[in-house]
The first five atom37 places (N, CA, C, CB, O) and aatype in JSON, in Angstrom:
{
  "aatype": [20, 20, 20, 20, 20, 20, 20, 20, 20, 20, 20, 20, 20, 20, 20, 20, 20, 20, 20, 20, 20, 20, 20, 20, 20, 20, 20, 20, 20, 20, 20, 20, 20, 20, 20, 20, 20, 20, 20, 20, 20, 20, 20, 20, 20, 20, 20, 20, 20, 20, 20, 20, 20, 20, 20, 20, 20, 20, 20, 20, 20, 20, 20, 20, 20, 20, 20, 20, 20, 20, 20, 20, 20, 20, 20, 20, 20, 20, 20, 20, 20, 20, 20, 20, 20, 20, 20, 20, 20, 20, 20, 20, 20, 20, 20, 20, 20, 20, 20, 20, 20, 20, 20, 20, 20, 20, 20, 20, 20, 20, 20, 20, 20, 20],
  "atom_mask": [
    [1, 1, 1, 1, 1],
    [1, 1, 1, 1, 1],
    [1, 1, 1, 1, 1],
    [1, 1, 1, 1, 1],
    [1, 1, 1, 1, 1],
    [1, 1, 1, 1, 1],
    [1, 1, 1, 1, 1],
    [1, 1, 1, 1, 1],
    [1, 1, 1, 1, 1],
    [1, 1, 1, 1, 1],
    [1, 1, 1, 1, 1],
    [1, 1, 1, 1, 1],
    [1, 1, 1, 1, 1],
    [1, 1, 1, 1, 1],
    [1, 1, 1, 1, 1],
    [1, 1, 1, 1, 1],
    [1, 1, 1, 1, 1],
    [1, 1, 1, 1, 1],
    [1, 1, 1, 1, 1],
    [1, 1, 1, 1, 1],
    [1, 1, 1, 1, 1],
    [1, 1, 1, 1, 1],
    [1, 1, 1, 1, 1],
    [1, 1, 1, 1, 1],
    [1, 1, 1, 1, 1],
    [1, 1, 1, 1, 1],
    [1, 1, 1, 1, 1],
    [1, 1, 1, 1, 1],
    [1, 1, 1, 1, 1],
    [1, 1, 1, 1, 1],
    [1, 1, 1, 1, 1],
    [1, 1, 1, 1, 1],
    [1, 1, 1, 1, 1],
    [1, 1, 1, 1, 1],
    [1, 1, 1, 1, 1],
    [1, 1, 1, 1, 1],
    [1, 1, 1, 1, 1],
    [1, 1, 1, 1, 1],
    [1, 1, 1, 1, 1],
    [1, 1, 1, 1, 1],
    [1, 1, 1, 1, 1],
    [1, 1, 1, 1, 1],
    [1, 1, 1, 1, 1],
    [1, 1, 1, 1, 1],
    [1, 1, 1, 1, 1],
    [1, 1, 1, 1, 1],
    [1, 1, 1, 1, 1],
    [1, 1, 1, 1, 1],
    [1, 1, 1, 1, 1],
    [1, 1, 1, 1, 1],
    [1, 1, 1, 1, 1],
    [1, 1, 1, 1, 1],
    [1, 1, 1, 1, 1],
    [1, 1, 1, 1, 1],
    [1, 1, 1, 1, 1],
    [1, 1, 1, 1, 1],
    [1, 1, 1, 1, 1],
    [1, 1, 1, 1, 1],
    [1, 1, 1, 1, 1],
    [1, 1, 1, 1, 1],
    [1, 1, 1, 1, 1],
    [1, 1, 1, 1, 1],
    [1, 1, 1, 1, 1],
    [1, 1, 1, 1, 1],
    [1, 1, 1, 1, 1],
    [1, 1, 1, 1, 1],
    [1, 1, 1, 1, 1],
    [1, 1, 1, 1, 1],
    [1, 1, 1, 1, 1],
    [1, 1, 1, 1, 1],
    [1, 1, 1, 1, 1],
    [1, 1, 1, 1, 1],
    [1, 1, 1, 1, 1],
    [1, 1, 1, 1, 1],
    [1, 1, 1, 1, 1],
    [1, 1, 1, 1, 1],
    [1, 1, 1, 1, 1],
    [1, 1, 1, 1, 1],
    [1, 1, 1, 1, 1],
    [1, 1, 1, 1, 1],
    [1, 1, 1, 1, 1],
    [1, 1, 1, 1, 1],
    [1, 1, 1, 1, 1],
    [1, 1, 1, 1, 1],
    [1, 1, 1, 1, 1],
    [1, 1, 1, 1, 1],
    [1, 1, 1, 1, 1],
    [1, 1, 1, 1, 1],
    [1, 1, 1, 1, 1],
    [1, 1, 1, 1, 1],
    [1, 1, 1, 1, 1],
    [1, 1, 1, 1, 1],
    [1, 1, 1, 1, 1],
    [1, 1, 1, 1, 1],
    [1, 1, 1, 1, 1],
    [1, 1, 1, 1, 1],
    [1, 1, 1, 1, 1],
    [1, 1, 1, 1, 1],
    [1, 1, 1, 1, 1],
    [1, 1, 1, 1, 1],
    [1, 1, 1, 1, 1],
    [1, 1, 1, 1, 1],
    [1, 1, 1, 1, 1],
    [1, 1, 1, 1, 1],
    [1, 1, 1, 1, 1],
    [1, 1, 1, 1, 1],
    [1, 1, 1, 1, 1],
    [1, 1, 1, 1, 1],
    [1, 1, 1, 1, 1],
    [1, 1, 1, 1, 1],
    [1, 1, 1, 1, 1],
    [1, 1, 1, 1, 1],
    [1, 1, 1, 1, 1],
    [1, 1, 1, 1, 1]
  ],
  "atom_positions": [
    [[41.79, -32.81, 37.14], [40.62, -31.99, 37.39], [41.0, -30.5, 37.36], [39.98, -32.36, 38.73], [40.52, -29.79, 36.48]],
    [[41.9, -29.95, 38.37], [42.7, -28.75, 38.27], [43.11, -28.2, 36.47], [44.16, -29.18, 39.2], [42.97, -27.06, 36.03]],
    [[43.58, -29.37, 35.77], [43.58, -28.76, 34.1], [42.13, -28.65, 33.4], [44.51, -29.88, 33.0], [41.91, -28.14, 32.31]],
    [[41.18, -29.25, 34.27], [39.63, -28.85, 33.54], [39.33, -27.26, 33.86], [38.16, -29.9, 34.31], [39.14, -26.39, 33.01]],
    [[39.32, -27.13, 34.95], [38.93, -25.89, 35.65], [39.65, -24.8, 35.5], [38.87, -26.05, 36.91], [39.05, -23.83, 35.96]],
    [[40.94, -24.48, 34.94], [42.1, -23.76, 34.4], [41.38, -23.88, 32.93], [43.81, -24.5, 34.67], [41.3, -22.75, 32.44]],
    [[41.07, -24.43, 32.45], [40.65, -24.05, 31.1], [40.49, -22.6, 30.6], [39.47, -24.63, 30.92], [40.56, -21.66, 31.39]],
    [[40.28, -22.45, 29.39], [39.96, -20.84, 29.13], [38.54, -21.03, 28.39], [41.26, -19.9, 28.02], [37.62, -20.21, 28.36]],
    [[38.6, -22.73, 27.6], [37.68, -22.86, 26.38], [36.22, -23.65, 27.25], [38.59, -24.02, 24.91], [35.4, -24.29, 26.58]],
    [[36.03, -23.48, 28.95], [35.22, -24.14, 29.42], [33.71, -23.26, 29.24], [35.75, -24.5, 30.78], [33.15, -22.27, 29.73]],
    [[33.45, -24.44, 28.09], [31.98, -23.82, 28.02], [30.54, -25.44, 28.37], [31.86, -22.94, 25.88], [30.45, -26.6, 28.78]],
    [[29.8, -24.37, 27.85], [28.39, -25.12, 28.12], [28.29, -26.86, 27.65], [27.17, -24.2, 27.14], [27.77, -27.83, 28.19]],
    [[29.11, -26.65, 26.31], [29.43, -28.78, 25.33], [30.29, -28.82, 26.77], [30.96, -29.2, 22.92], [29.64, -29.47, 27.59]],
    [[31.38, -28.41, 27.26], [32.5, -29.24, 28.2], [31.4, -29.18, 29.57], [34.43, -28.26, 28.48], [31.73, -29.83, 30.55]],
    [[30.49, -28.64, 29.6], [30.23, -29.12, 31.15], [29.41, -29.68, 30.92], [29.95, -28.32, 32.3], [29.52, -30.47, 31.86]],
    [[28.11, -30.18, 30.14], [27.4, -31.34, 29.72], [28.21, -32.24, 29.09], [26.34, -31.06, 28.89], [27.71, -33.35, 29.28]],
    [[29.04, -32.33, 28.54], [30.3, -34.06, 28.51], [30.43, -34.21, 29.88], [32.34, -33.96, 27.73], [29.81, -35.13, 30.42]],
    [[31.23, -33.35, 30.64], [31.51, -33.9, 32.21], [29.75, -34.35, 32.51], [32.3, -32.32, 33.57], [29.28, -35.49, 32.45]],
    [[29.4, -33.73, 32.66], [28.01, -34.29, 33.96], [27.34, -35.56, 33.3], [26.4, -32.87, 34.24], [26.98, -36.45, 34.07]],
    [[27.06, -35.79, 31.43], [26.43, -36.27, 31.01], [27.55, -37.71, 30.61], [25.7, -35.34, 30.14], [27.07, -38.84, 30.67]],
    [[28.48, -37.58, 30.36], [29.67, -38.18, 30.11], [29.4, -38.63, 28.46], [29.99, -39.46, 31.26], [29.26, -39.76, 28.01]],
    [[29.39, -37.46, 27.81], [29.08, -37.62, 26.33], [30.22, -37.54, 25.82], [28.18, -36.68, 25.67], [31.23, -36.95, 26.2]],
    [[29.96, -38.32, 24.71], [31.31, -38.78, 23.47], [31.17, -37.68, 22.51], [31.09, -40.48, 22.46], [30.42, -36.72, 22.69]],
    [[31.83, -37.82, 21.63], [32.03, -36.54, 20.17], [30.81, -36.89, 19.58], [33.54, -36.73, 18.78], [29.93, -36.04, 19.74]],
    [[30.47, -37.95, 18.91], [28.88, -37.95, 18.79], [27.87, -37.65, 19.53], [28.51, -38.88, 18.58], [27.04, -36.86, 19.08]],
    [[27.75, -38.05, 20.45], [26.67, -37.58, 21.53], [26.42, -35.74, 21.07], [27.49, -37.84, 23.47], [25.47, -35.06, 20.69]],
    [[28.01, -35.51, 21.39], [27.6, -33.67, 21.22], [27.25, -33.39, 19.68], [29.2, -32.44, 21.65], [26.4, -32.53, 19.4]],
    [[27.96, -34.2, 18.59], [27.22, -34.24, 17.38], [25.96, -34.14, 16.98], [27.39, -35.04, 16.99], [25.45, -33.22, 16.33]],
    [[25.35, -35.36, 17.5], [23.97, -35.83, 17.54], [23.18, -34.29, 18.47], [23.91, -37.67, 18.53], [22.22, -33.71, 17.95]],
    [[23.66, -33.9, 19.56], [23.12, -32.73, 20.35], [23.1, -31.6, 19.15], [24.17, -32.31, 21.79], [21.9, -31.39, 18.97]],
    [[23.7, -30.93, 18.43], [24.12, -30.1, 18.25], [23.05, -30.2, 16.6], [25.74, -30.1, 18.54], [22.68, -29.2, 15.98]],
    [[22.74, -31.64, 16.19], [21.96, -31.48, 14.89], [20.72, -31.55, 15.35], [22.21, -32.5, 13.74], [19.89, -31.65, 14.45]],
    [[20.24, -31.54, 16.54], [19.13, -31.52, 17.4], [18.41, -30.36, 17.84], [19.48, -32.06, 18.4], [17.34, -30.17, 18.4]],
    [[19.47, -29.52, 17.34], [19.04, -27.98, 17.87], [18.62, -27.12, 17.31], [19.79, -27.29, 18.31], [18.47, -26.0, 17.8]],
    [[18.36, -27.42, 16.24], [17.06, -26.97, 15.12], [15.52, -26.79, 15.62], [16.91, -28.19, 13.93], [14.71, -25.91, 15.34]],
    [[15.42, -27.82, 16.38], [14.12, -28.45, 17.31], [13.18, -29.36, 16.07], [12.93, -26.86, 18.16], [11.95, -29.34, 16.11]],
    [[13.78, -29.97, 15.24], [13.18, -30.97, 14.54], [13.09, -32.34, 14.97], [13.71, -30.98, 13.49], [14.08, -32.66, 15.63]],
    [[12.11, -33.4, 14.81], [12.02, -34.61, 14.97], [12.6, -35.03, 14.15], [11.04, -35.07, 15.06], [12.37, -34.73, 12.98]],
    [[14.07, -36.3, 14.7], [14.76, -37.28, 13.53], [14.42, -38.95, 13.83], [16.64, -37.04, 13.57], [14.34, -39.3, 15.0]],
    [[14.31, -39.51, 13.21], [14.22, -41.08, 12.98], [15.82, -41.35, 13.05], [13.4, -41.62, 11.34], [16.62, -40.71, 12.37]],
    [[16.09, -42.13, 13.73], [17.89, -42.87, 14.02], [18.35, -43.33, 12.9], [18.11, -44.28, 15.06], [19.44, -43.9, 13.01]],
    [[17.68, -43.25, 11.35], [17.85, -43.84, 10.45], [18.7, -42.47, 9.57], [16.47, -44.54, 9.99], [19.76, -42.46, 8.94]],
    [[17.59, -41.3, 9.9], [17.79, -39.58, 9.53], [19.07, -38.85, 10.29], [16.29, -38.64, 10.1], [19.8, -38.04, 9.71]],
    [[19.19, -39.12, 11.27], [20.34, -38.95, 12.16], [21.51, -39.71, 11.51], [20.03, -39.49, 13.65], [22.46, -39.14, 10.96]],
    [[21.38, -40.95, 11.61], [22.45, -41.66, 10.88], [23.12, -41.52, 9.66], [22.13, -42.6, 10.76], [24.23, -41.97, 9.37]],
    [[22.14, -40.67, 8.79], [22.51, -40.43, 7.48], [23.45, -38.67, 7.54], [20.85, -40.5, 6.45], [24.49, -38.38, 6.96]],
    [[22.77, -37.96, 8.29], [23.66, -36.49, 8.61], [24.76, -36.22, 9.07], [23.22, -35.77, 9.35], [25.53, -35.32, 8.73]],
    [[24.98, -37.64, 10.52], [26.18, -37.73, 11.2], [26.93, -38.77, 10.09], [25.98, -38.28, 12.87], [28.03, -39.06, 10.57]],
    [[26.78, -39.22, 9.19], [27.3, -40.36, 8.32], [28.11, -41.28, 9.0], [28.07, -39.89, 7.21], [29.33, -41.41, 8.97]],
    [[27.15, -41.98, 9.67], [27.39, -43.18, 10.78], [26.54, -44.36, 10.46], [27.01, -42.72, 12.33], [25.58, -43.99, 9.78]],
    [[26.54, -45.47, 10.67], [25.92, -46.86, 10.66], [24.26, -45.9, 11.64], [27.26, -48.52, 11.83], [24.13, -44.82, 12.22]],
    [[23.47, -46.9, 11.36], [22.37, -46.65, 12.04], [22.24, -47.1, 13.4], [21.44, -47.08, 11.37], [21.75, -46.45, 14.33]],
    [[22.67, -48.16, 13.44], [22.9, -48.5, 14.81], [23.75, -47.79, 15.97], [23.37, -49.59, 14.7], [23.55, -47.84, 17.19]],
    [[24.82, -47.07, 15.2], [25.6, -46.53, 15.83], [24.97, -45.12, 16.76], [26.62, -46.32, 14.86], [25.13, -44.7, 17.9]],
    [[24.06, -44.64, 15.34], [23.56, -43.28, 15.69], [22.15, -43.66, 16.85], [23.05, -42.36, 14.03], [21.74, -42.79, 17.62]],
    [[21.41, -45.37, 16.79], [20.74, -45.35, 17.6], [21.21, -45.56, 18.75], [20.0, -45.9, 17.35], [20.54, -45.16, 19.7]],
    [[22.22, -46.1, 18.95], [22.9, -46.12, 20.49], [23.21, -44.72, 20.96], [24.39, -46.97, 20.55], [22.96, -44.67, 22.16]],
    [[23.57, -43.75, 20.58], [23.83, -42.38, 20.82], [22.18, -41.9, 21.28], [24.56, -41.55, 19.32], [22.02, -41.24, 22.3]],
    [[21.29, -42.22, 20.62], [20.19, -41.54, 20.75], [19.68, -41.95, 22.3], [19.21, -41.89, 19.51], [19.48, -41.22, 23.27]],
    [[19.52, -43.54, 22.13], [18.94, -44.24, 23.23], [20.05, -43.57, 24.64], [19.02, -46.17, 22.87], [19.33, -43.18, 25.56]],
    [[21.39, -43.4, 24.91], [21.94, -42.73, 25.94], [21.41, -41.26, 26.4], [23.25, -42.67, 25.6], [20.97, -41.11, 27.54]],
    [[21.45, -40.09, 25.4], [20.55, -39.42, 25.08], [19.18, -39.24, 25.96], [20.4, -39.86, 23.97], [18.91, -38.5, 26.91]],
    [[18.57, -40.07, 25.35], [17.26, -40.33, 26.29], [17.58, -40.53, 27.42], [16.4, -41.41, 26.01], [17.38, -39.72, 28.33]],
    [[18.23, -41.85, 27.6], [18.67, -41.81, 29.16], [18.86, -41.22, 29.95], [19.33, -42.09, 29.48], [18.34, -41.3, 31.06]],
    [[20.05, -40.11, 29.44], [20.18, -38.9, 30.26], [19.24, -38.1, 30.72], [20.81, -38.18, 29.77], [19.18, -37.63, 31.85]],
    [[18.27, -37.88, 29.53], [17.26, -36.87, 29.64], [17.61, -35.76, 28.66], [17.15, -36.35, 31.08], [17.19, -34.65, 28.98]],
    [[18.08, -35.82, 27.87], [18.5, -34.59, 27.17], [17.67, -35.03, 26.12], [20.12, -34.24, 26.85], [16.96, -34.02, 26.02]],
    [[17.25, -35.81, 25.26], [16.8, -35.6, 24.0], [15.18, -36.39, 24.73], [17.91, -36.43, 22.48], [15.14, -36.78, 25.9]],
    [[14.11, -36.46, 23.89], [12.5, -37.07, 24.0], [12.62, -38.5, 23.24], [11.15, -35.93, 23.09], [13.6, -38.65, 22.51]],
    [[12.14, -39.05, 23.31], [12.13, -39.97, 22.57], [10.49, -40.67, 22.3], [13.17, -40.83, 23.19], [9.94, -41.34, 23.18]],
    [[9.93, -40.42, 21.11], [8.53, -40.64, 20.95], [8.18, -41.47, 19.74], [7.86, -39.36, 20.88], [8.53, -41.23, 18.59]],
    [[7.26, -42.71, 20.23], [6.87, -43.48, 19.14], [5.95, -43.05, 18.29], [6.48, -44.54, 19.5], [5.04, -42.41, 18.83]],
    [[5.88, -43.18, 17.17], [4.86, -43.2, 16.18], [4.73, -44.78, 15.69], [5.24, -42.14, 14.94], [5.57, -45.65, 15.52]],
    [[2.97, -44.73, 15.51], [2.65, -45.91, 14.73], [2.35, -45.9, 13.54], [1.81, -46.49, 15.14], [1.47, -45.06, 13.34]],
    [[2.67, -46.44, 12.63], [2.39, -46.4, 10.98], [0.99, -47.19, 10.69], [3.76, -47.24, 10.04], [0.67, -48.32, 11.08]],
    [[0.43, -46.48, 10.07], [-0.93, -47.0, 9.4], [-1.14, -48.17, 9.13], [-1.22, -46.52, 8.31], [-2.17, -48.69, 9.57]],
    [[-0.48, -48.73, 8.54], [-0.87, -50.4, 7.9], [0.03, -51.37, 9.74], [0.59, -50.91, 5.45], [0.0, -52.6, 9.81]],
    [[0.56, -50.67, 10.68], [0.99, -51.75, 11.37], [2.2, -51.6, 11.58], [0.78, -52.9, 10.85], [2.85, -51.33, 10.57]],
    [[2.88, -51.68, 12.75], [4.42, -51.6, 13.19], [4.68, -50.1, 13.71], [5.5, -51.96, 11.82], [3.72, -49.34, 13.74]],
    [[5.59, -49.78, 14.01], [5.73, -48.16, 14.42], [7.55, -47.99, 14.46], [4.83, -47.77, 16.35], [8.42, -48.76, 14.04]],
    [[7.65, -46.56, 15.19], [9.0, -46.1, 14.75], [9.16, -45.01, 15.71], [9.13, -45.63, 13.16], [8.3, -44.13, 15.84]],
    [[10.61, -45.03, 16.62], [10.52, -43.29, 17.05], [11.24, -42.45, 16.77], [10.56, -42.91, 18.22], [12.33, -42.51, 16.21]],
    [[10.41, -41.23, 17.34], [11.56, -40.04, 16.44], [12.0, -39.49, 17.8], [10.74, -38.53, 15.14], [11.4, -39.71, 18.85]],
    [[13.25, -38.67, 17.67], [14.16, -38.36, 18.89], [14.12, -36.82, 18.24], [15.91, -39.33, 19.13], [14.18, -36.5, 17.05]],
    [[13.99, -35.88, 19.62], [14.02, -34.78, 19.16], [14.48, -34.24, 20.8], [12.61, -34.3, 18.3], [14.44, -35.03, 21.74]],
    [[14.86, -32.94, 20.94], [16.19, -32.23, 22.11], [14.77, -31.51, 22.94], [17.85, -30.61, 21.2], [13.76, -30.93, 22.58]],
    [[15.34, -31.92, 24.18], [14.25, -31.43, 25.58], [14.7, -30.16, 25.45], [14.45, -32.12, 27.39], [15.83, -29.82, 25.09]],
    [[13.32, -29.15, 25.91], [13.65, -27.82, 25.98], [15.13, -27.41, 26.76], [12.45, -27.19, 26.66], [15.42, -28.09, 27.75]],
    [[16.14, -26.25, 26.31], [16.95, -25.94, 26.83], [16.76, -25.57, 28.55], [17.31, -25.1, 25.99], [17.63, -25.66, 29.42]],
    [[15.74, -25.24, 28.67], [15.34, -24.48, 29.66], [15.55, -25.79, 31.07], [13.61, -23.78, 29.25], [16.26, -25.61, 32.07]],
    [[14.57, -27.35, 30.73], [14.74, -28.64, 31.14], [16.03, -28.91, 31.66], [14.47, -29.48, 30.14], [16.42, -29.12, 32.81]],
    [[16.7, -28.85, 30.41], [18.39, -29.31, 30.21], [18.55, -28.18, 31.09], [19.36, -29.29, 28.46], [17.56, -28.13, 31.82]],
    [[19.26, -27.37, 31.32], [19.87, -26.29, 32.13], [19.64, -27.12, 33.55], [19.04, -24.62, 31.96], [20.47, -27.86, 34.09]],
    [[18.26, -26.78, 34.03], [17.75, -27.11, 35.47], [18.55, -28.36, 36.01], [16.09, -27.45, 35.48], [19.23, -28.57, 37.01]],
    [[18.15, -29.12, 34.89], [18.66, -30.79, 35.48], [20.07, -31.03, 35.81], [18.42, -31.99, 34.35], [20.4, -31.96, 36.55]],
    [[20.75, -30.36, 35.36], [22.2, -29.99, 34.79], [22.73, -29.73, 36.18], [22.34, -28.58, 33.6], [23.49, -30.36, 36.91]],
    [[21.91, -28.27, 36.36], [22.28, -27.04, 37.71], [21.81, -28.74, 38.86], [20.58, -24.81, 37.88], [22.73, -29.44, 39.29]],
    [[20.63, -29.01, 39.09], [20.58, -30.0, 39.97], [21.54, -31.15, 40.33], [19.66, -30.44, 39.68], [21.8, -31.3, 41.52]],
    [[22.29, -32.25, 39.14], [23.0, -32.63, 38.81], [24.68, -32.5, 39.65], [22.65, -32.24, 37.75], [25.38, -33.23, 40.36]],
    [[24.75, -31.19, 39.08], [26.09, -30.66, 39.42], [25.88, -30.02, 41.05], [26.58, -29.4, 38.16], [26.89, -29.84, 41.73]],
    [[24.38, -29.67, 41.66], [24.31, -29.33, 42.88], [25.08, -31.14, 43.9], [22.36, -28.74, 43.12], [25.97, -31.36, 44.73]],
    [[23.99, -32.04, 43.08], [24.29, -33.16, 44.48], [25.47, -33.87, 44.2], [23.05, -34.43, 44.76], [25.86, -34.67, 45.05]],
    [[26.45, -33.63, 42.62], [27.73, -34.33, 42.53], [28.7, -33.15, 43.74], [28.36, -34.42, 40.54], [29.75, -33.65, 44.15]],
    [[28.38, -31.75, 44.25], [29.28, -31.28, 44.54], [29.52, -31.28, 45.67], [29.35, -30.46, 44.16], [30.66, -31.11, 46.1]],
    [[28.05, -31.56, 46.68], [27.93, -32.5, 47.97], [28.25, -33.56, 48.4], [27.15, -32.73, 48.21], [28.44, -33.87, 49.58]],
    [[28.39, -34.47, 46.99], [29.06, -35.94, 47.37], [30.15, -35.71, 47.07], [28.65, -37.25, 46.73], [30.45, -36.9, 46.91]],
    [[31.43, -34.97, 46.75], [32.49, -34.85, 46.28], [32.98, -33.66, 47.51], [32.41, -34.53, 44.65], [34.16, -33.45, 47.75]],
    [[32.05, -33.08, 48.07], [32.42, -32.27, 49.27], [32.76, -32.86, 50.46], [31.47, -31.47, 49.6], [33.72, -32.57, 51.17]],
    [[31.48, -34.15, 50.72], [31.67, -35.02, 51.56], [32.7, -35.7, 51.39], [30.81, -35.67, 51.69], [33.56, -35.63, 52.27]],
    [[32.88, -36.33, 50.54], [34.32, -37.49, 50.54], [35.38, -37.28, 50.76], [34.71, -38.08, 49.52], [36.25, -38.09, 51.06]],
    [[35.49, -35.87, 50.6], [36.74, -34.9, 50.82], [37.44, -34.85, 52.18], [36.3, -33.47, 50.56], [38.53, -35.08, 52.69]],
    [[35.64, -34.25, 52.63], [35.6, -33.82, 53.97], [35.84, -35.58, 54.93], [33.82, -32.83, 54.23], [36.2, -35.69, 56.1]],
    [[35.61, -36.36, 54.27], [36.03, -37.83, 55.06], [37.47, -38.1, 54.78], [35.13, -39.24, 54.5], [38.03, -38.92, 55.5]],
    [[38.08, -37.58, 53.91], [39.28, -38.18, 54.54], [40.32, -38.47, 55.21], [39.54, -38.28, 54.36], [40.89, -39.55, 55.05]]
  ]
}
């Protein structure tokens, strides 16, 4: 932990991997997101040149976290599809700052217990 915090290169990608616990894709997938365009996991998959599945598992965590939207569309003749597109920065920041407020209370406490 002490070699995270000694860093020189600690920026904004290294402290959303820590809080979010994102992989090199994840920040991939983040980073082609920041255009503010809607992608289909199929469109994603083809940019990051990854299997589709691969790029939809990235997406669906993503969501999870809260960092990207995730919204269905239905197609005309029947069936539907969603497109994943990046929550305002402004969102991301807050949740982040919140996040890192109650990990630093439970990591204060445990401390303070031993």
């Amino acid at each position: 932990m002490k070699d995270l915090i000694e860093r020189e290169d600690l920026g904004c990608d290294i402290a959303l991997e820590c809080l979010y616990n994102l992989s090199t894709l994840d920040k991939r997938l983040l980073e082609t997101l920041k255009d503010g365009d809607e992608y289909r996991s199929d469109e994603i998959a083809e940019i990051l040149e990854r299997d589709q599945s691969t790029a939809y598992r990235s997406l669906e965590r993503l969501a999870r976290c809260g960092l990207v939207y995730k919204e269905k569309q239905n197609i005309r003749n029947g069936g539907y599809f969603y497109v994943y597109s990046l929550r305002p920065l402004d969102k991301i920041k807050e949740e982040a700052l919140e996040c890192l407020e109650e990990w630093y209370r439970k990591m204060k406490k445990a401390i303070e217990e031993l």
